[in-house]
C-alpha positions as CSV (number, residue, x, y, z in Angstrom):
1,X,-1.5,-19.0,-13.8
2,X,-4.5,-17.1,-11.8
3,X,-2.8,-15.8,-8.6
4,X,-4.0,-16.9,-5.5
5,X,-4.5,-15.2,-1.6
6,X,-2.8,-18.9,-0.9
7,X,0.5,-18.4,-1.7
8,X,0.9,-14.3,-1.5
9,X,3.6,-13.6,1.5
10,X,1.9,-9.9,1.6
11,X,-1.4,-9.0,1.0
12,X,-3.2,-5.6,1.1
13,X,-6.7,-5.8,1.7
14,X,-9.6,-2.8,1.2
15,X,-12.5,-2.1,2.9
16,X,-15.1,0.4,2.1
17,X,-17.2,2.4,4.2
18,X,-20.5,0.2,2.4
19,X,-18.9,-2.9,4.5
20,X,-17.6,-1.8,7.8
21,X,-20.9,0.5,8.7
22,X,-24.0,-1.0,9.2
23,X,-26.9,1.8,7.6
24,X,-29.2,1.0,9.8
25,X,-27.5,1.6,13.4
26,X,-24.5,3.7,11.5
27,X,-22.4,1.5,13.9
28,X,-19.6,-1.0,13.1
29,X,-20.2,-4.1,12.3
30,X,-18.9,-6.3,14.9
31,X,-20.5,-10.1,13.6
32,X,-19.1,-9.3,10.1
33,X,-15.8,-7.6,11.2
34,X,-14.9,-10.7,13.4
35,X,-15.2,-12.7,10.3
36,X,-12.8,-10.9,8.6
37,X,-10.0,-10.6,11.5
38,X,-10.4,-14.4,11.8
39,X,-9.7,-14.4,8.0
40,X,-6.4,-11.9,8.2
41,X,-5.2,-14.3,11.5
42,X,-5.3,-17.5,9.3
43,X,-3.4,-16.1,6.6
44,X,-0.8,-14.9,8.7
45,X,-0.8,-18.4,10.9
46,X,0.8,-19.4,7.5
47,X,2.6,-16.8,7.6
48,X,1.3,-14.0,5.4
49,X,1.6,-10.1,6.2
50,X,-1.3,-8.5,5.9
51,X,-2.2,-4.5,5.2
52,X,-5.6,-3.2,5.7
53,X,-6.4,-0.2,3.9
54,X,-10.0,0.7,5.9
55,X,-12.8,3.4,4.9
56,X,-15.7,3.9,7.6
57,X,-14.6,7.1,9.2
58,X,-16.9,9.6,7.7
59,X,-20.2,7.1,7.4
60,X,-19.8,6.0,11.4
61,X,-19.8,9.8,12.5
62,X,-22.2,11.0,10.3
63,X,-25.2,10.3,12.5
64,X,-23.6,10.9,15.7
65,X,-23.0,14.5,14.4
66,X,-26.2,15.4,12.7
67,X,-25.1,15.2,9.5
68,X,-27.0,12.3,7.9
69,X,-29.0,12.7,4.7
70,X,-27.7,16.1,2.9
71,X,-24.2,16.2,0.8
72,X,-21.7,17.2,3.2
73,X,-19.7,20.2,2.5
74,X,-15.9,19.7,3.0
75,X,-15.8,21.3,6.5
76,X,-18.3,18.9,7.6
77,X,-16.7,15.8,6.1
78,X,-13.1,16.8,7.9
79,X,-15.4,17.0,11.3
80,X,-17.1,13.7,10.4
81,X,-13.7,12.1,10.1
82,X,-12.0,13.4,13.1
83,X,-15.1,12.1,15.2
84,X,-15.6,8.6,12.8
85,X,-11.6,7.9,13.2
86,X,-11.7,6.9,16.8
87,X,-14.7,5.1,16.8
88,X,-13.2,2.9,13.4
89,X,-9.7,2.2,15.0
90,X,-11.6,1.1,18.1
91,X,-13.2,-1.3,16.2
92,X,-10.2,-2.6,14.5
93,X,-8.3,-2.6,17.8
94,X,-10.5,-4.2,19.8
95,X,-11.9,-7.1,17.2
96,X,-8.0,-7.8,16.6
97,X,-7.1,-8.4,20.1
98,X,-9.6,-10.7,20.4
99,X,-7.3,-12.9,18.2
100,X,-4.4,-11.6,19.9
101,X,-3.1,-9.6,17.2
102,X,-1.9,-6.1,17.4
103,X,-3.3,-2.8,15.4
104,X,-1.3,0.0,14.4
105,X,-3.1,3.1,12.3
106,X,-1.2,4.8,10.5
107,X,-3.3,7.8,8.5
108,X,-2.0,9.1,5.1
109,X,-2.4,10.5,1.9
110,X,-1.9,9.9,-1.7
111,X,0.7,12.4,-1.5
112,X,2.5,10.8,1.1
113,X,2.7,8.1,-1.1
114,X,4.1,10.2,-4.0
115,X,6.5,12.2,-2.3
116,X,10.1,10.5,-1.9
117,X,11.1,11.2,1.3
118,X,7.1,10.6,3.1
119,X,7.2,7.5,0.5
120,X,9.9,6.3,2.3
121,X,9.3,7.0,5.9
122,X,5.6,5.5,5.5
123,X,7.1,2.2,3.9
124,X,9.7,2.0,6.8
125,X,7.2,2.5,9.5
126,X,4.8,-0.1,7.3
127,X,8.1,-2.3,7.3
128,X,9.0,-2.1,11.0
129,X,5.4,-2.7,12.2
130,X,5.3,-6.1,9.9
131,X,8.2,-7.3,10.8
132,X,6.7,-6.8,14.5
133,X,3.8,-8.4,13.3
134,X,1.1,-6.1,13.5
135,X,-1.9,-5.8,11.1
136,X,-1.4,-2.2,10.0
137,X,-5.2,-0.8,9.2
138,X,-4.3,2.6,7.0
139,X,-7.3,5.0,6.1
140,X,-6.8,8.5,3.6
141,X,-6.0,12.0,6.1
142,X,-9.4,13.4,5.6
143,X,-9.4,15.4,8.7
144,X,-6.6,17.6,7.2
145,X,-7.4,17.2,3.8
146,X,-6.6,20.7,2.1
147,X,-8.8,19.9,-1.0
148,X,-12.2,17.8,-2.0
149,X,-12.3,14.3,-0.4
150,X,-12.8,12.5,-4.3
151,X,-14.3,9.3,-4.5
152,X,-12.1,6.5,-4.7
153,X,-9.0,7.7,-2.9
154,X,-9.3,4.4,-0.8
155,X,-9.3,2.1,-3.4
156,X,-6.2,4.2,-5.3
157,X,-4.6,4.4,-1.7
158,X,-4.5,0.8,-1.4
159,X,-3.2,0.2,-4.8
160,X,-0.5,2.9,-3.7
161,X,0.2,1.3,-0.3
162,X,-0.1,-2.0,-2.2
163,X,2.7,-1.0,-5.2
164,X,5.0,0.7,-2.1
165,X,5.0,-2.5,0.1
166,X,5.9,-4.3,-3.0
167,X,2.8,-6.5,-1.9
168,X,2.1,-9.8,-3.9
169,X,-2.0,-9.3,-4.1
170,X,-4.0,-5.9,-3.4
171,X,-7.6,-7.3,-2.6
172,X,-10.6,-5.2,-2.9
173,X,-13.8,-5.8,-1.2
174,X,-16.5,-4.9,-2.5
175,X,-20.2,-5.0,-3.0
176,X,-20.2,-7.1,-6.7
177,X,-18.4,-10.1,-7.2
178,X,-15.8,-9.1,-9.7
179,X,-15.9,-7.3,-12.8
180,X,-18.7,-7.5,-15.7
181,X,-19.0,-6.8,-19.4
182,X,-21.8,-4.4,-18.1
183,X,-23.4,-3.4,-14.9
184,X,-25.5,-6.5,-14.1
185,X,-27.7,-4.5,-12.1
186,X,-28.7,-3.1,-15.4
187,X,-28.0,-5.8,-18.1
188,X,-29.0,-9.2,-17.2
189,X,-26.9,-10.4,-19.8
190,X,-23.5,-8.9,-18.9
191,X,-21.2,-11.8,-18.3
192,X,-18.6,-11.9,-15.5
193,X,-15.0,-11.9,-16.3
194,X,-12.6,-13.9,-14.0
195,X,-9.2,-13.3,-15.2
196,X,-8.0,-9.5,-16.6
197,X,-4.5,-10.6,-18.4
198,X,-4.1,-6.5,-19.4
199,X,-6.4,-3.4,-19.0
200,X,-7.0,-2.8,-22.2
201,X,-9.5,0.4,-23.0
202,X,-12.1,-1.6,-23.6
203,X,-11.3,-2.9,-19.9
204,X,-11.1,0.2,-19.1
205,X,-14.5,1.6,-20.6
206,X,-16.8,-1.0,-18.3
207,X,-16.4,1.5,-15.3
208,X,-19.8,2.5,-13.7
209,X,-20.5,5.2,-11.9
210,X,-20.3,5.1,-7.9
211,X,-23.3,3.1,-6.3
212,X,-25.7,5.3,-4.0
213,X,-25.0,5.1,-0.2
214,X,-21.8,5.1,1.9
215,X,-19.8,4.3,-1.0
216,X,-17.5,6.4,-2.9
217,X,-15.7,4.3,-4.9
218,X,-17.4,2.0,-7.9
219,X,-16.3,-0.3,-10.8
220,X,-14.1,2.9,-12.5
221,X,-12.0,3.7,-9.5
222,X,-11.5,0.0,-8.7
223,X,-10.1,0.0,-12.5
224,X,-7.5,2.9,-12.0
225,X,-6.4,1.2,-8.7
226,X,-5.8,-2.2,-11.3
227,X,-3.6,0.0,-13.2
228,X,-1.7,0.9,-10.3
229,X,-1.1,-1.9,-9.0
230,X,-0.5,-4.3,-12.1
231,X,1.9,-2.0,-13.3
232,X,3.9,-2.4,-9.8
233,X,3.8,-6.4,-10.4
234,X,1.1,-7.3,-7.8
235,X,-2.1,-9.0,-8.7
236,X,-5.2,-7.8,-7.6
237,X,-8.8,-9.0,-7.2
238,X,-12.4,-7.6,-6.8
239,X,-14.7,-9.8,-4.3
240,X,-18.0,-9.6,-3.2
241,X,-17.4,-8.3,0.8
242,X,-20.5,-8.3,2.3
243,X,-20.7,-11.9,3.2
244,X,-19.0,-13.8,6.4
245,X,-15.4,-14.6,5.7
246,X,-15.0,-12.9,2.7
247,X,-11.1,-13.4,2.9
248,X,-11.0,-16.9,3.0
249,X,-13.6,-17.4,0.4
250,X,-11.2,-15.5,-1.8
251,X,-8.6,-17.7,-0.6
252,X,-10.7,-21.0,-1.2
253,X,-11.3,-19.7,-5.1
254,X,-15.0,-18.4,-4.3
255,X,-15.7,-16.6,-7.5
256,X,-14.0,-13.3,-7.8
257,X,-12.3,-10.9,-11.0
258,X,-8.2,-11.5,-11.1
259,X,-6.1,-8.7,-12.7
260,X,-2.5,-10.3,-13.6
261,X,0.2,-8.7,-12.8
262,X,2.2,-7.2,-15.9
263,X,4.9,-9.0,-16.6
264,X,7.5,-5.7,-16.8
265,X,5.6,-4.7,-13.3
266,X,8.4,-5.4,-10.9
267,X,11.0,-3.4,-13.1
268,X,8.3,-1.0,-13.8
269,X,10.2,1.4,-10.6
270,X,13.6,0.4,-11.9
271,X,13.3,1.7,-14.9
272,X,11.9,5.2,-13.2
273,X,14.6,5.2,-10.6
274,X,17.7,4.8,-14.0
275,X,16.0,6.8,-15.8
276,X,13.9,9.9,-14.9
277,X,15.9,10.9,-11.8
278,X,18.6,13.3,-11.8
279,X,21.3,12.0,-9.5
280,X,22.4,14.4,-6.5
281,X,25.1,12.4,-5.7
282,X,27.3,9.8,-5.5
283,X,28.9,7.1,-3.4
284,X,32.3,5.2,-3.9
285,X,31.9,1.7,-3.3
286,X,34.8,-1.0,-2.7
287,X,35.4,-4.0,-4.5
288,X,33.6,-6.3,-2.2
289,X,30.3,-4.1,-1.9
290,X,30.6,-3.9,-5.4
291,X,30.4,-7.5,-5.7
292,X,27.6,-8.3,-3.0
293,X,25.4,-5.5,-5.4
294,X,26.1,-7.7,-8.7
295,X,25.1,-11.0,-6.5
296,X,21.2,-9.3,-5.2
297,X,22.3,-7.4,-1.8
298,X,21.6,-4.1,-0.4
299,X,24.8,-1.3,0.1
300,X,25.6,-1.0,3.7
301,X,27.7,1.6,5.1
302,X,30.8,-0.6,5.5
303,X,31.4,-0.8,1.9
304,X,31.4,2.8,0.7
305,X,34.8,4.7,0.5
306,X,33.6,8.3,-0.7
307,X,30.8,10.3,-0.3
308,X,30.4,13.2,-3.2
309,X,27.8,15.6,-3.9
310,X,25.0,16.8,-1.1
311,X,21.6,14.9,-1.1
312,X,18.9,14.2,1.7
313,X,17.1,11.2,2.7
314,X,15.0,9.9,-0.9
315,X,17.0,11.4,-3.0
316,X,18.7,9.4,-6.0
317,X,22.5,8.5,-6.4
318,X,24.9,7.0,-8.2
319,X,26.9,4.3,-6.9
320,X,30.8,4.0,-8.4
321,X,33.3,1.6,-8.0
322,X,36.9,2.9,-6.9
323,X,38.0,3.1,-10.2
324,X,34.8,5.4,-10.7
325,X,32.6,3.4,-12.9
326,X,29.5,4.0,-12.7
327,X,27.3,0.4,-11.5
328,X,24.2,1.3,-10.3
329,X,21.6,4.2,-9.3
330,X,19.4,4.1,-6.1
331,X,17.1,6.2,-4.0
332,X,19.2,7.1,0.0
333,X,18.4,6.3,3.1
334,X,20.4,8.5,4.8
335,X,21.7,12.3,3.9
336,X,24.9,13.2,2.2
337,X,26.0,14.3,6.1
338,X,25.2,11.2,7.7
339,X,26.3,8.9,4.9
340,X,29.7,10.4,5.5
341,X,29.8,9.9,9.0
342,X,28.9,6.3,9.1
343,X,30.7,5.4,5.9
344,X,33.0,2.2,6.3
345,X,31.3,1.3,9.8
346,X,28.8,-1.5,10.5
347,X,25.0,-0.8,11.7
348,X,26.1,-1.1,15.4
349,X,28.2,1.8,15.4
350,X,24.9,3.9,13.7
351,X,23.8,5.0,17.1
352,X,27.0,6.0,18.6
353,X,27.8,7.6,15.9
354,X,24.8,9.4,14.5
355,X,23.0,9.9,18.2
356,X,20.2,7.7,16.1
357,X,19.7,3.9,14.9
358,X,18.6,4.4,10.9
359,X,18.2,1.7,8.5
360,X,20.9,-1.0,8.3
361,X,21.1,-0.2,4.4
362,X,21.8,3.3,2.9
363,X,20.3,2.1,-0.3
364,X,18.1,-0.9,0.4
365,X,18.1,-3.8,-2.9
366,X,14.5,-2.8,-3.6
367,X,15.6,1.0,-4.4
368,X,18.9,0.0,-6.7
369,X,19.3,-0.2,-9.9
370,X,22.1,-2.2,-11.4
371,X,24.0,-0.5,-15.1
C-alpha cells in the first residue's frame, strides 16, 4: 500500500535553503511560506503533528553580511548562521501566528541525535511541545559547529528527528519531483520512479551530485536520509517544493517518489536496545507491573521493588521480576539515585520527592524490550 500524508498522525517535513530564500532579494519567502503554514494547519485540523526540519540560515545572512558569491570558509558560515537564524525563526514565527499556531525552535545536531542521554532530552522536549501543540521548526547547530558544515546534514537531520519521534512519514521538499532512473536534467529518457519498496544499490547508485546554488543537499543525500528513516519504519517521500501548497499536493497524491517503510523497521531499535547494549543495571519489578509490560504499557515507578546497579539517565537496564527473571531490557529515564527514591510511588509524589517533576515513566514502552 503507498503511504499517504492522509492518514500519518506525525509527519516530519524538510525544507531546504533553495525553498525558503528567494535568490533574488536573499529574503524569505513570505507568498510561498504562507502556503505551506496553511498546508501544516490543515493537517493538524485533522489532527496530525507536524515537525519542521528548516534550512535557510546561512543563504538569508549571506548578503546582509557581505559574503555572497565566494565559498565561505567555516568561520564565515558559523557567522552567517548566527545572523540568518533570527531572521529564519522570525519568519517561521510570524507566518505561523498568522494561523494561530505556535513556533518553537529547537537547534541541534546529528550528534545530539546519537548520543543517549541528548537523544532523549531532545525527544522529550520534541514530545512536550507536541503534545502542547506547537509546530517545532528544528535547523542543524551551525553556529557552534566544531567541524565542516557537510552537505546534506538537513536532509539526514530530518530522517534522524524523523526515526527519534517515531514519525509515520519524513517528507522532503525539494526541487525535482521524486526520484529518477537518471538525472533528467541530463537524460531526457530517465523515467521517474513512484514507489521505492527497498534501497537496493542500484537504488542507491542514482545519486547525483548537489545542484548549484543555495542547496547543499541533492538526490544522494536524500537517499542516505531513505535509509534512515525506512529502516526506523517510517515512510518517506521526495516532492517537488517550489510550488504553492506543496504539502497538500503531496497529500492529494500530486506526483511524488514513495520509499516504504521496511517491514522489520519498527523493531529495527529493539533489536539494538536487546542486543548491543551492555546493561548498567537493573530494576525489580512486581507482579502487576510485570504483567501491565507483557500487555504493551510503560514501567512506572509504582511497580518497581529494587533498584541494583548505578546508571544515569539513557542508560540501558534490565528489568526482573521478584523472583529475578529476567523480562525485558530498556533505556532510563531517570538515574540509579532518583529511581530509588521514587520507587513504589505514583508521578504525583515525583516533585515532592525529587524537588523536580520528570517523566511519568522510568522506562517509556517505546524504549523496552520484552525477553
Amino acid at each position: 500500500m503507498i503511504p499517504s500524508l492522509k492518514t500519518a498522525k506525525r509527519i516530519v517535513v524538510k525544507i531546504g535553503s533553495a525553498l525558503i530564500v528567494d535568490p533574488e532579494s536573499a529574503a524569505p519567502r513570505e507568498a510561498w511560506l504562507r502556503g505551506v503554514v496553511q498546508d501544516i494547519a490543515d493537517l493538524m485540523a485533522h489532527g496530525a503533528e507536524v515537525i519542521v526540519v528548516s534550512s535557510g540560515a546561512i543563504a538569508l545572512a549571506r548578503r546582509q553580511l557581505g559574503l555572497g558569491g565566494a565559498k565561505l570558509r567555516l568561520d564565515e558560515k558559523q557567522a552567517a548562521a548566527a545572523v540568518g537564524q533570527i531572521r529564519l525563526a522570525q519568519a517561521w514565527a510570524q507566518t505561523l501566528r498568522e494561523k494561530d499556531l505556535t513556533a518553537a525552535q529547537l537547534l541541534i545536531t546529528l550528534d545530539d541525535t546519537e548520543d543517549r542521554r541528548r537523544y532523549l532530552n531532545a525527544r522529550a522536549t520534541l514530545s512536550t511541545l507536541l503534545s502542547l501543540g506547537c509546530v517545532p521548526v528544528i535547523n542543524e547547530n551551525d553556529s557552534v559547529a566544531t567541524t565542516e558544515i557537510r552537505y546534506g546534514d538537513n536532509d539526514r537531520l530530518a530522517a534522524r528527528v524523523a526515526e527519534m519521534m517515531q514519525a509515520d512519514a519524513l517528507l522532503l521538499l525539494s526541487d525535482i519531483d521524486g526520484l529518477y532512473t537518471a538525472d533528467p536534467r541530463r537524460n531526457p529518457d530517465a523515467s521517474h520512479i513512484p514507489v521505492i519498496e527497498a534501497l537496493t544499490p542500484e537504488i542507491m547508485a542514482m545519486g547525483g551530485e548537489p545542484p548549484p546554488g543555495y542547496s547543499s543537499g541533492g538526490m544522494r543525500t536524500k537517499l542516505v536520509a531513505a535509509q534512515i528513516a525506512t529502516q526506523a519504519g517510517c515512510a518517506m517521500a521526495i516532492a517537488i517544493g517550489n510550488r504553492d501548497n506543496p504539502i497538500a499536493a503531496v497529500a492529494a497524491g500530486n506526483r511524488c517518489s514513495w520509499f516504504l517503510p521496511a517491514p522489520e523497521g519498527r523493531s529495527a531499535r529493539k533489536n539494538w536496545i536487546a542486543g548491543h547494549l551492555a546493561p548498567a543495571g537493573s530494576l525489580t519489578i512486581d507482579d502487576g507491573a510485570a504483567r501491565a509490560l507483557v500487555k504493551g504499557s510503560s514501567l512506572l515507578p509504582a511497580g518497581i521493588r529494587a533498584v541494583i546497579g548505578m546508571f544515569e539517565r539513557g542508560d540501558p537496564v534490565d528489568v526482573v521480576t521478584l523472583e529475578g527473571t529476567r523480562i525485558a531490557r530498556g533505556l532510563t529515564a531517570y538515574s540509579s539515585a532518583d529511581a530509588a527514591i521514587i520507587a513504589g510511588h505514583r508521578s504525583e509524589d515525583f516533585e515532592s520527592l525529587l524537588g523536580f517533576r520528570g517523566r511519568d515513566e522510568v522506562i517509556h514502552r517505546d524504549d523496552l524490550v520484552l525477553f
